[in-house]
Each structure stands twice: as C-alpha cells, then as structure tokens.
C-alpha positions as CSV (number, residue, x, y, z in Angstrom):
1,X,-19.5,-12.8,-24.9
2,X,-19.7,-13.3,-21.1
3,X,-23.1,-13.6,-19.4
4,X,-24.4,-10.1,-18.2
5,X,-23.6,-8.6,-14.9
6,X,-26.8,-8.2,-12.6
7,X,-26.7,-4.4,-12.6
8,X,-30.3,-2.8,-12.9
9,X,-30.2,-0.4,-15.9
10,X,-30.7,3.0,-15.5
11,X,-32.0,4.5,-18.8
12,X,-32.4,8.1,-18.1
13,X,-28.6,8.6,-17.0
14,X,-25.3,7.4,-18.4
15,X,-23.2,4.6,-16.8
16,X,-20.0,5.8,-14.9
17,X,-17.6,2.0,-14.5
18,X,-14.6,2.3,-11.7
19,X,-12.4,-0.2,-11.4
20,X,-10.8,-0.7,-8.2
21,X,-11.8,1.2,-4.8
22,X,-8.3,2.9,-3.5
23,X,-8.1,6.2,-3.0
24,X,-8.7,7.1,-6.3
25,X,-11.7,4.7,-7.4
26,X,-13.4,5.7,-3.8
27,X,-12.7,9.7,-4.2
28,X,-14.1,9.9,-7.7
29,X,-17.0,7.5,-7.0
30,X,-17.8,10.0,-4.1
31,X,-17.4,13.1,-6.6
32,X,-19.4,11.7,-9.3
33,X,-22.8,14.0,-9.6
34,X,-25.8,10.8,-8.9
35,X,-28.1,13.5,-10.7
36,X,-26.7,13.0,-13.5
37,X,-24.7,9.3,-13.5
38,X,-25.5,5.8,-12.8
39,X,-21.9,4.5,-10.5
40,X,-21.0,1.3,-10.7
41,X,-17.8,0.3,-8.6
42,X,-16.0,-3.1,-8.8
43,X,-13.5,-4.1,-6.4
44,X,-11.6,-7.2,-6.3
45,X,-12.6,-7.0,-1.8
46,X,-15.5,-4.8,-0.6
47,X,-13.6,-2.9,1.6
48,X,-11.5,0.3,2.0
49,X,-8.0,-0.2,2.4
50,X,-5.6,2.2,3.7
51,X,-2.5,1.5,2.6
52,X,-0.1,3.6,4.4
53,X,-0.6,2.4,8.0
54,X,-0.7,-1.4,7.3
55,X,2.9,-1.9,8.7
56,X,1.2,-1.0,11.8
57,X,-1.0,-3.8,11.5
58,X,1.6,-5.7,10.3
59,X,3.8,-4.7,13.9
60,X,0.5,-4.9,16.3
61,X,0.0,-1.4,16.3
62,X,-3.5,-1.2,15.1
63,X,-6.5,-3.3,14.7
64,X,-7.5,-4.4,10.6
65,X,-10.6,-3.0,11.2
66,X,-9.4,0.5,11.7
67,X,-7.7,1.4,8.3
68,X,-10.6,-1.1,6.3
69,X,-14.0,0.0,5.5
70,X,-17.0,-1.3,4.3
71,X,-17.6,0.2,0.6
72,X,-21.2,-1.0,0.9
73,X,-21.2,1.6,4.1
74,X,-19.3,4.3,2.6
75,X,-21.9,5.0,-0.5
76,X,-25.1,3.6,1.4
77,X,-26.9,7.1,1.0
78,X,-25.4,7.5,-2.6
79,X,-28.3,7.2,-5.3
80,X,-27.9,4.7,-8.3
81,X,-24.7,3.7,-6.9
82,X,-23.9,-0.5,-7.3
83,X,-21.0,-1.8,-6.1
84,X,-19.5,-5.9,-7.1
85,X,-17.3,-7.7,-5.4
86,X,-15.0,-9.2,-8.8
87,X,-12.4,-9.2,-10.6
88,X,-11.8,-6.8,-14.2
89,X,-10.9,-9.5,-16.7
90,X,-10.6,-7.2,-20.1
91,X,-12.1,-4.0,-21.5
92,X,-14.0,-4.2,-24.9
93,X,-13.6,-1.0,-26.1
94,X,-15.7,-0.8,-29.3
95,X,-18.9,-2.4,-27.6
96,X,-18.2,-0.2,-24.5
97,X,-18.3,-3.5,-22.2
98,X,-15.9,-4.6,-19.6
99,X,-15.6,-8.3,-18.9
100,X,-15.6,-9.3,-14.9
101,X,-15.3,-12.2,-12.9
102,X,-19.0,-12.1,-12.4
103,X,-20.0,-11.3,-15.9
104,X,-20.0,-8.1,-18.6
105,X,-21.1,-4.6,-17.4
106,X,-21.1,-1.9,-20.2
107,X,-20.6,1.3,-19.6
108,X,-20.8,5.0,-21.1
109,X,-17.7,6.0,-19.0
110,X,-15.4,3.6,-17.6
111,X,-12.2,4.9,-15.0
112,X,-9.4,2.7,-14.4
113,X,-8.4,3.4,-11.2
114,X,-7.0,-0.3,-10.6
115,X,-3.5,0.8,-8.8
116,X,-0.4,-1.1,-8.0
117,X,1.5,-4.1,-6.7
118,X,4.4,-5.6,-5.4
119,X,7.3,-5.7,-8.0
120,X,9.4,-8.3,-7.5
121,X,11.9,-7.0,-10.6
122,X,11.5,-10.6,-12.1
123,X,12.2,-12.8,-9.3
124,X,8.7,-14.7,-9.1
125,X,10.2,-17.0,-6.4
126,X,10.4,-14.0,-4.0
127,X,6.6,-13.7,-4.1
128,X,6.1,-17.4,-2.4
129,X,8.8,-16.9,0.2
130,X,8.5,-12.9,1.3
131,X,6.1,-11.0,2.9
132,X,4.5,-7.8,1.2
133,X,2.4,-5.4,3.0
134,X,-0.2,-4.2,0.0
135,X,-3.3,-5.6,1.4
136,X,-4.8,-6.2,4.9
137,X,-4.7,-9.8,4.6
138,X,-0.9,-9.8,3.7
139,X,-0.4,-7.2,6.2
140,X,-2.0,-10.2,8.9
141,X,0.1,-12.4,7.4
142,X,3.0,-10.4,8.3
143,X,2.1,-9.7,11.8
144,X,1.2,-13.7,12.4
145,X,5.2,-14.2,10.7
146,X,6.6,-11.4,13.1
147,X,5.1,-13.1,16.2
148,X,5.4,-16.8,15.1
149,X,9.4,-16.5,14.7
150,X,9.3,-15.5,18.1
151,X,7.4,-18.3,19.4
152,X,9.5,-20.1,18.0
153,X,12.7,-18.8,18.9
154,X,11.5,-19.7,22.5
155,X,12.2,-23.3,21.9
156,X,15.1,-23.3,19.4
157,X,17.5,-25.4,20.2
158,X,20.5,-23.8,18.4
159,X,22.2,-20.0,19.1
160,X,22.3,-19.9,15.1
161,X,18.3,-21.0,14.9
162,X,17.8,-18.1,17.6
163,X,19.5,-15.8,15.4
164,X,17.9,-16.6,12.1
165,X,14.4,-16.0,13.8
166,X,15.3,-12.8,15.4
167,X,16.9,-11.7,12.4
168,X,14.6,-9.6,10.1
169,X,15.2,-8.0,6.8
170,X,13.1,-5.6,5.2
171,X,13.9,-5.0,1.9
172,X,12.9,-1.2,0.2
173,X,13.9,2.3,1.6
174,X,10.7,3.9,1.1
175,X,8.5,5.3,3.3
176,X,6.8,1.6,4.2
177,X,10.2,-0.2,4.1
178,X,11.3,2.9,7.1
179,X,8.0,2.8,9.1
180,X,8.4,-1.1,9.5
181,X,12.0,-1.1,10.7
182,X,11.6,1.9,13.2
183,X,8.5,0.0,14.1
184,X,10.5,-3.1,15.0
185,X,12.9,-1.1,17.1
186,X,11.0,0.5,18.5
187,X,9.1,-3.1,19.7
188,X,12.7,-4.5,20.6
189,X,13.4,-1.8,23.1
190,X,9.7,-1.2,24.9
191,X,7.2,-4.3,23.7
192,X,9.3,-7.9,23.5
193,X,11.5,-7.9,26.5
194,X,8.3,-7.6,28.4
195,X,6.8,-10.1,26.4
196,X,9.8,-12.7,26.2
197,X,11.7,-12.0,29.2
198,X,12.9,-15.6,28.2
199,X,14.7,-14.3,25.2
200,X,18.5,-12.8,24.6
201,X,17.1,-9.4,22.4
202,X,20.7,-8.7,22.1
203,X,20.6,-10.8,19.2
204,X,17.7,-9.3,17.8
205,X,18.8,-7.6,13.9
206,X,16.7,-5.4,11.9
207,X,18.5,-5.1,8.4
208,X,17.0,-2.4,5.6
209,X,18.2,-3.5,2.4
210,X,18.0,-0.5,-0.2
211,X,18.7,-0.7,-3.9
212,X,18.9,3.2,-3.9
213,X,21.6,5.3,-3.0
214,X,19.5,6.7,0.3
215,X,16.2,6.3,1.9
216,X,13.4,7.6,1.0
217,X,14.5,8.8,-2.2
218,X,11.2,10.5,-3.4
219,X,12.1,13.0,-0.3
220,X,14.9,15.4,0.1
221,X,18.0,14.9,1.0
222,X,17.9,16.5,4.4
223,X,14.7,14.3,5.4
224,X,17.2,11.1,3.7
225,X,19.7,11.9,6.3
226,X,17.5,12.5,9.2
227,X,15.9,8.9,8.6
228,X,19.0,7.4,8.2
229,X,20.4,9.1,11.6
230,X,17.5,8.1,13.8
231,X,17.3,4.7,12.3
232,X,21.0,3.9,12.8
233,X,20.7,5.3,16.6
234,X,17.9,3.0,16.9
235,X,19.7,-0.1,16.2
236,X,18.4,-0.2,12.6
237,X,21.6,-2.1,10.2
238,X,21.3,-0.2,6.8
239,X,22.5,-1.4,3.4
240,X,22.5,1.4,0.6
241,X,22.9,0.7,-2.6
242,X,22.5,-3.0,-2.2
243,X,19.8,-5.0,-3.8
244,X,18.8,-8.8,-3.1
245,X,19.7,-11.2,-5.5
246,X,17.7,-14.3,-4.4
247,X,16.3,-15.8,-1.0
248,X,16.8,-19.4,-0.6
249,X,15.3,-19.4,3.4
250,X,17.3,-19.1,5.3
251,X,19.8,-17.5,3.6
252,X,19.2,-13.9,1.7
253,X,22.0,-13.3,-0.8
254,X,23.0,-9.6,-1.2
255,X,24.2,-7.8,-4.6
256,X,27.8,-7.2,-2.9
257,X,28.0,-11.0,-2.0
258,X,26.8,-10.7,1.7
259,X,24.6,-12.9,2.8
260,X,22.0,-12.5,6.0
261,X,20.5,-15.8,7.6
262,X,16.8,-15.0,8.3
263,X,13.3,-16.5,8.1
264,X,11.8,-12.8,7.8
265,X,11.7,-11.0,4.8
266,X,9.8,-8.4,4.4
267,X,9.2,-6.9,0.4
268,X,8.7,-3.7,0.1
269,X,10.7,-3.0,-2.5
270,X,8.4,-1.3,-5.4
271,X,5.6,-1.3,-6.9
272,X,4.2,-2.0,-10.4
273,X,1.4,-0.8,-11.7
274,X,-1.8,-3.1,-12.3
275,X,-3.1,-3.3,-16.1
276,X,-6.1,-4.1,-18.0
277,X,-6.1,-6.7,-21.2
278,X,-7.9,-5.2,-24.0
279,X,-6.2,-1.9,-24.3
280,X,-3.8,-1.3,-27.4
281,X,0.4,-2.5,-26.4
282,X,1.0,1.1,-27.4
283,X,-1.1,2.0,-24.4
284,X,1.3,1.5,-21.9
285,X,4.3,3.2,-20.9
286,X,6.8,1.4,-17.9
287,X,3.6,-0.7,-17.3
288,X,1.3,2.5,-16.7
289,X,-1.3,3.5,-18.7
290,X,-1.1,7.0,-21.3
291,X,-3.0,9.3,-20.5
292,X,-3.7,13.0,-21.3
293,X,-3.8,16.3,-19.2
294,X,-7.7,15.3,-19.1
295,X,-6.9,12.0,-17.4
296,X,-8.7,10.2,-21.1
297,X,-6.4,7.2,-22.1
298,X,-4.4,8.3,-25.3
299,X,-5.8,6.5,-28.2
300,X,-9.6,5.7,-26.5
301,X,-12.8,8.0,-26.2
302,X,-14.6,7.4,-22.6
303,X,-12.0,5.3,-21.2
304,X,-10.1,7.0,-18.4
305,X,-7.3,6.3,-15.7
306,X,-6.3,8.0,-12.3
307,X,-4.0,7.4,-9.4
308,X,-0.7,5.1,-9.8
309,X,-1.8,2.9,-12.7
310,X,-2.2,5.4,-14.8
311,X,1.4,7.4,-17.0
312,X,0.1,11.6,-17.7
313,X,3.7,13.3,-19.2
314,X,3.3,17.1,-20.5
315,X,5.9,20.0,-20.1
316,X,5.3,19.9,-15.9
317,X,5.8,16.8,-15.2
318,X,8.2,15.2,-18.2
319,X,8.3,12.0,-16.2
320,X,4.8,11.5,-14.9
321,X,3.9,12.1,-10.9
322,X,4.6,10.2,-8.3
323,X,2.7,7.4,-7.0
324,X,1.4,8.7,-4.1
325,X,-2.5,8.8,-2.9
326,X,-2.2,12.7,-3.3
327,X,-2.1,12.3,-7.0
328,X,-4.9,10.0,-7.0
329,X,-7.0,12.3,-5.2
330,X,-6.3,15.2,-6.9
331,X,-7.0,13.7,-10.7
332,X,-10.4,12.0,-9.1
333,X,-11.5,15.4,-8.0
334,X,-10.4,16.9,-11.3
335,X,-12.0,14.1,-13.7
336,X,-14.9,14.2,-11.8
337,X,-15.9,17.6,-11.8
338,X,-14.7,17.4,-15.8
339,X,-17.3,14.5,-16.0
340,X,-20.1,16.6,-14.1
341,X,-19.6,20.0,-15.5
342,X,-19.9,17.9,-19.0
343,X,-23.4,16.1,-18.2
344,X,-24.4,20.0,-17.5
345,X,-23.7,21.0,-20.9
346,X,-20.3,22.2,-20.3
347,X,-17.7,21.7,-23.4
348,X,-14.7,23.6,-21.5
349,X,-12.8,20.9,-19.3
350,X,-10.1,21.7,-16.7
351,X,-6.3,20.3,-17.2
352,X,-5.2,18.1,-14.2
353,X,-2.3,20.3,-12.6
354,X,-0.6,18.3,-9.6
355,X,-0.3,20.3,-5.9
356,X,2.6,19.1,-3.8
357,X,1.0,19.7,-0.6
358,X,4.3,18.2,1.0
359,X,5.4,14.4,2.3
360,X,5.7,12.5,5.5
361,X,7.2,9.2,7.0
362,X,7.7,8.4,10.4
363,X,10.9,6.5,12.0
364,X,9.5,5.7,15.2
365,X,7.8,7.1,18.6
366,X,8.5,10.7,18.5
367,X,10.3,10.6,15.2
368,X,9.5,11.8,11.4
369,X,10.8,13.9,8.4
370,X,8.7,16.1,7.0
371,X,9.2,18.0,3.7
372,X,6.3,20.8,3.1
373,X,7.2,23.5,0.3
374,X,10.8,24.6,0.7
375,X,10.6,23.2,4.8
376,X,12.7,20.2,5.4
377,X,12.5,19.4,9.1
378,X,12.3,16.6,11.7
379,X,11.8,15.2,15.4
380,X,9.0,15.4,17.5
381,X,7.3,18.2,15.6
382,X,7.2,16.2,12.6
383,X,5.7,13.2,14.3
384,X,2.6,14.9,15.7
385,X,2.3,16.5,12.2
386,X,2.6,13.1,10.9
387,X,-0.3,11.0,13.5
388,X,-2.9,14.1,12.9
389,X,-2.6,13.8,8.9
390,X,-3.1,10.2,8.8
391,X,-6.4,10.3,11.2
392,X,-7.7,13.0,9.3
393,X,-7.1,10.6,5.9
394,X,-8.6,7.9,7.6
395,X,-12.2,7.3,6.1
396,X,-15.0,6.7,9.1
397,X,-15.0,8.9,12.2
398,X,-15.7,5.5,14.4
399,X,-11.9,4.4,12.9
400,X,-10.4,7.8,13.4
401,X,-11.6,7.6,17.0
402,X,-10.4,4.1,17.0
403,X,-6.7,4.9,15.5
404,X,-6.2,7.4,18.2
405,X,-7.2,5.9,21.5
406,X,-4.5,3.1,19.9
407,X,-2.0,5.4,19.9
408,X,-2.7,7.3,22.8
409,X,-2.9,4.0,24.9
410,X,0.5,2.9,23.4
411,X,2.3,6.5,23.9
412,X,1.3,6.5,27.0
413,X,1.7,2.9,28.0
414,X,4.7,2.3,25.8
415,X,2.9,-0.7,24.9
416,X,0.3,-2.0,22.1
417,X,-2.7,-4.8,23.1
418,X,-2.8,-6.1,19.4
419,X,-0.1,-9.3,19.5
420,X,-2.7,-11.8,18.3
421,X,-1.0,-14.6,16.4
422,X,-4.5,-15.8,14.8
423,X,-3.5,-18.8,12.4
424,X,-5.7,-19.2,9.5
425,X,-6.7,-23.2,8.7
426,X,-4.0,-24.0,6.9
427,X,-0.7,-22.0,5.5
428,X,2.6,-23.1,4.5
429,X,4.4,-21.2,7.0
430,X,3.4,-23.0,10.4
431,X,4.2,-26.3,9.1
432,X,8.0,-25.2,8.4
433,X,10.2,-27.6,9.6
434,X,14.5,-26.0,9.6
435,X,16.1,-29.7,9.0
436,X,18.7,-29.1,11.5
437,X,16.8,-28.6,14.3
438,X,14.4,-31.7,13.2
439,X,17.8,-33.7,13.1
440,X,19.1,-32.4,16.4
C-alpha cells in the first residue's frame, strides 16, 4: 500500500474523488452539494483547460492565459473542497482507495472524469515527430513550430527547403483539424505578408488530410459541404478519404501513395479515451469505460464515469454519445444532483437523457457551419453565433473579457499581437539540422 495522501479527513460527510478537471470533473465538482460531501479533485495540471480554442493559441490568436484557469481560483469559496496536483495511478475498488502519484486517497464516491487523448491508431512514432493540440503546453509548442519554420524559411538556401517549411499538413477533418487550416489561411492572406515581406507566400500549402469520407463527419452533410467550399476557396488543399501511413520528416507518406514534403504536421486526427488500471478488462468497451443510464460503472458500486472516457449504450443511444463537452456537462449535472438528492434521503435517481443543443465550427473570419435542431446553415451569421457561444463557455469573466477585446482588435485590425516564438531551455526541434542544407 502507498503512503497516504495529505487530505484532512472529514468525518461527518462522505468523500466525493474526481479524477481529472475538464469540463466534466470541473462541472460536477461545482454541482456537488459541500453540505453534504467532502470534494476532492486531482488533476494531472492545476488549471482549466479549454480545449476547443487552443488552435488559436496554437495560430497566435489568443493568449494561454485566456482559455486556462486556476482550479485553486475556481473553487476558492467552495467548503471542504481539496484539490492535488497528481497523477491517478490505479483504483482499488474493494478498499475504496485510489492510488496517485502523491499517495492513496480513499474515497466513498469516486467519478472518473479522466477524458481523452491523441490517438495515433498505433503509429507511436507519430507521437515524437507531430504536433497535437490537447493541452496548452502542446498547443505552445505548436505555435513556437508554426513561427520557427518561418524563421527559418528566411534563410533557406534551397526553393525545395522553402517549400518544405511553408508547407503544412494537418492531419484530422474534425472540427480542430478545420479551425487550424482556416486559421492558417486566413494568417497567409492578412498576418505573414506583413510580417515576412521577405517571403514568396505563393508557395505557402496548407494540406487537410482526412481518413473520412468528408469533414466534419459528426455534422451534417450540408454543414460538410459548406466547410469544404469555403476552405477550398480559401486556398485550403483537401484530401478525403486519405489517411497517413507514416512521417519520416520531411516526407509524409499518404494511403493512396502521395507523398507531401513538410516539417509541419499537425495531429488531430482522434482521440482515445484515457483509462484507469484496476478496473475489471470487461470494463471497457472501444477503450471507454461501461457505464449505466446512472452514469455507475457496470460491475462496481460507487465508482462512476462522465464525459468522453466513459461508454453509456441503452435503446437511445445504441452506440454511446459523442465526445463532445456537451455530454460531459450534461451527465455531471445529472450525476450530481443523483448524488445530492441521495445524501438527502432520496432513493429515486434520474436517468441521464442526452440534449443535442446543436454544433459549431468555424472556417475562418466571417465563416462557420452551424447545425441547431433541424437548421443547417452557414456564413457570417454562423460565425457570430459561433464567437458568442465560446465566450460565454469560457470559465472567468476577466478571460471572457480578455477573448474578446482579442478578437475585436484582430477583426478590426485584421491582425493578432500574439507571434511570440518563446523557446523553452531545451527541445529537440530548434536544434534540427535538414542535412542538405548543412552540406550546401
């Protein structure tokens, strides 16, 4: 047995354990009835992060600080609430303890709310040489890759080397995978001339690799088209039904036998779901957790998952939800008010039953597909739609104040302020060296 956590014991109230602080861990942490439960929240960083504007961090659209936010801040008037900064290890089901990187914590209710990752299908190797965009540090690591192949295209000394770094491929037709291209076009036509008058942007690429038959497959068809359209018109080269076989850099190898030279790569390609040891093989179902309409693991008593990681199949929804952050928000509310209504006495719980309050991506400045009910639309309309969900998701009013003087300034401006290639101490990438040009 690990060493105990430091967590002071609260003996007059039962112990409510969330792993992982996305949007469902923080929703249900917030729901949670203190007059009633002790909340302990682990977190593997101790900050918000919201995940569906980090391309624009990732493109110099917005600060890191805007779309993070200080868990510590968020629950600071929260009674017997304790959050750790550590890592889940295992769950112990029988002694009602979960292992952590800082020790065990038991528990009287634990919630897996632990989310998802990359999936790289298998190919580990594209995990060392791609860039994903699932965390604010690997959305930073992007935005210093974006700007550093442009530095360095500056002084290539080769048409071919120019083209390599001004080529870039984003692989994944999801929303992220067609935010970040019509982000980069739109920063090809209005930001980088500006910035590197020196530079031929004629030769700039943007390539969208997508295994599926159309973007944004979760979406109609009509809103499929519409992205498509716009993105074509913006420059955008589009590969349907094409996966990526392999990267050796700089040379990314296509399913129909194409290849693209490039030194940007961009994987956003899918997502896997992130488990927990401990739990019984037959647990899991394509990687996600079982659970039932009550959000309770199948199999376990106390032990509960939300959000993306977790599988819930019944006659409305025979292939689980989506993975989307209205899902997670809607079973935290539901669990949550299950888990306060019981500490009241309660027996009767409530069945989780999924809303579809509608979807949204944006393609670019003054372009986005919207599908809301049985309305399938597009264009400007969509857009504005688009900006005032997002700041109103946005947790802190300082960062939704923040988010849209950004925007304002750069719609007005046709320009962003946020091109800061900020090299860490040491990575891998700024000591590349393309043996042609070393031998030239």
């Amino acid at each position: 047995m690990e060493a105990i956590a430091n967590i002071p014991d609260c003996q007059s109230k039962k112990r409510i354990v969330i792993i992982g602080g996305g949007f469902a861990g923080l929703e249900i942490a917030r729901k949670i009835d203190s007059a009633y439960y002790q909340v302990v929240l682990i977190d593997k960083v101790n900050y918000y992060q919201f995940q569906p504007l980090m391309y624009q961090v990732a493109t110099g659209g917005l600060e890191p600080s805007s779309i993070s936010y200080p868990h510590r801040k968020t629950f600071q008037r929260k009674k017997d609430f304790h959050f750790r900064t550590c890592y889940a290890k295992q769950v112990l089901a029988d002694e009602k303890i979960i292992e952590t990187s800082i020790g065990s914590i038991k528990y009287d209710h634990l919630i897996i709310a632990t989310g998802c990752d990359t999936n790289y299908f298998g190919n580990d190797s594209l995990k060392e040489s791609t860039y994903a965009l699932k965390s604010i540090s690997e959305s930073l690591l992007a935005r210093n890759r974006i700007l550093f192949s442009f530095e360095k295209a500056l002084s290539a000394r080769t048409d071919e080397k120019v083209r390599e770094l001004l080529t870039f491929v984003i692989v994944g037709g999801g929303a992220t995978g067609v935010e970040l291209s019509g982000a980069l076009a739109d920063m090809k036509k209005t930001i980088l001339p500006k910035d590197y008058p020196e530079l031929d942007f004629n030769k700039m690429e943007i390539h969208l690799v997508d295994a599926s038959p159309r973007l944004l497959f979760a979406m109609s068809e009509e809103s499929s088209a519409k992205a498509e359209e716009t993105l074509r018109n913006r420059g955008v080269i589009i590969h349907q039904n094409i996966s990526v076989k392999d990267y050796n850099k700089p040379y990314v190898e296509l399913s129909n036998g194409e290849k693209l030279h490039s030194h940007n790569v961009f994987w956003v390609g899918g997502v896997k779901p992130n488990s927990l040891a401990g739990l019984k093989e037959d647990s899991y179902n394509r990687g996600r957790i079982l659970v039932d309409e009550y959000n309770e693991v199948i199999g376990y008593n106390n032990i509960y998952s939300i959000g993306d990681t977790c599988l819930l199949i019944s006659n409305n929804s025979p292939k689980g939800h989506p993975q989307v952050a209205q899902v997670a928000m809607q079973m935290a509310k539901n669990l949550a008010n299950n888990l306060n209504q019981e500490a009241k006495g309660y027996t009767v719980k409530e069945k989780f039953s999924y809303t579809d309050k509608g979807s949204l991506a944006t393609i670019g400045r003054n372009a986005a597909v919207a599908d809301i009910w049985k309305l399938h639309f597009g264009g400007t309309v969509a857009w504005w739609l688009w900006l005032w969900v997002h700041i109103l998701s946005i947790v802190g009013m300082k960062n939704k104040v923040s988010v849209f003087i950004d925007w304002v300034w750069s719609y007005v401006t046709y320009d962003v302020s946020l091109r800061l290639f900020i090299r860490p101490k040491h990575d891998k990438m700024y000591d590349e060296i393309d043996e042609r040009e070393k031998n030239n």
